[in-house]
C-alpha positions, 0 to 999 in steps of 0.5 A, spaced: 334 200 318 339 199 323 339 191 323 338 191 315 345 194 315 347 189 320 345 183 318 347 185 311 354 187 314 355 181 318 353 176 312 357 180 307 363 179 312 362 171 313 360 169 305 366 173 304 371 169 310 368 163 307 370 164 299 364 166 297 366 173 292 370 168 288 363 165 286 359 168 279 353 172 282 355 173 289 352 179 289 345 177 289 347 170 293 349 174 299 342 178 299 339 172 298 342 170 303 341 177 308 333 177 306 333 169 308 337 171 315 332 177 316 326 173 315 328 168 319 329 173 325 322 176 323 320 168 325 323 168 332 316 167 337 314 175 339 317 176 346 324 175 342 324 178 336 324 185 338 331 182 343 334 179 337 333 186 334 336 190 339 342 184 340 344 185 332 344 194 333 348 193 339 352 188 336 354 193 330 355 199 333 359 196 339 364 197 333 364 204 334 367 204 341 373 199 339 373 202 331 370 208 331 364 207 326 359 202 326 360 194 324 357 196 318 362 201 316 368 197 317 372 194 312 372 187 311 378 185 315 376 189 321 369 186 321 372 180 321 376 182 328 369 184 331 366 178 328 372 174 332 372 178 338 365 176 339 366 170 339 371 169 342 369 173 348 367 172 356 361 174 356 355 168 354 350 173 350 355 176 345 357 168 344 351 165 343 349 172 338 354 170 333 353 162 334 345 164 332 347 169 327 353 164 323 348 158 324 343 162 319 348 164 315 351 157 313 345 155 313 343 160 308 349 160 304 349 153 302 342 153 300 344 158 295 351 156 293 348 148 293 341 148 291 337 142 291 334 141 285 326 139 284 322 134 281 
């Protein structure tokens, strides 16, 4: 329950940072775009899925300690804060989290905000 709230969290805070509440039907777009990041942790091979998992709860509850309340908690512009401190910071693995995590995001968001249309 821990990552759902953390991967709909996380992609509320970027589809947010990118304009994304000003399109009609952003709610609906944003858990597309959850359920598509979720899906795509769950097709990570085996011996990463479970370290991904624990990466993102670790991710949303560090929050707490500079916070006071979990990532998902946080009000969008603390989240963003979070988000930036992440990335920005010294430690390798806290880097690369948010890289993966922003890369499913942008893919995710695109492809429902420009869906590619079928013969």
């Amino acid at each position: 329950m821990a990552f759902q709230a953390t991967i709909s969290a996380l992609t509320g805070a970027l589809v947010r940072d990118l304009g994304g509440d000003a399109l009609p039907d952003a709610s609906s777009k944003r858990e597309a775009v959850s359920a598509f990041v979720r899906s795509q942790c769950e097709g990570v091979p085996d011996y990463l899925r479970l370290p991904v998992k624990i990466a993102a709860v670790l991710f949303d509850y560090s929050a707490v300690l500079v916070a006071g309340r979990p990532f998902h908690n946080l009000p969008h512009d603390k989240q963003i804060r979070h988000i930036h401190a992440w990335r920005n910071s010294n430690l390798l693995p806290r880097q690369t989290l948010m890289r993966f995590f922003e890369t499913l995001i942008l893919m995710g968001w695109y492809s429902e905000r420009y869906p590619t249309e079928q013969p």
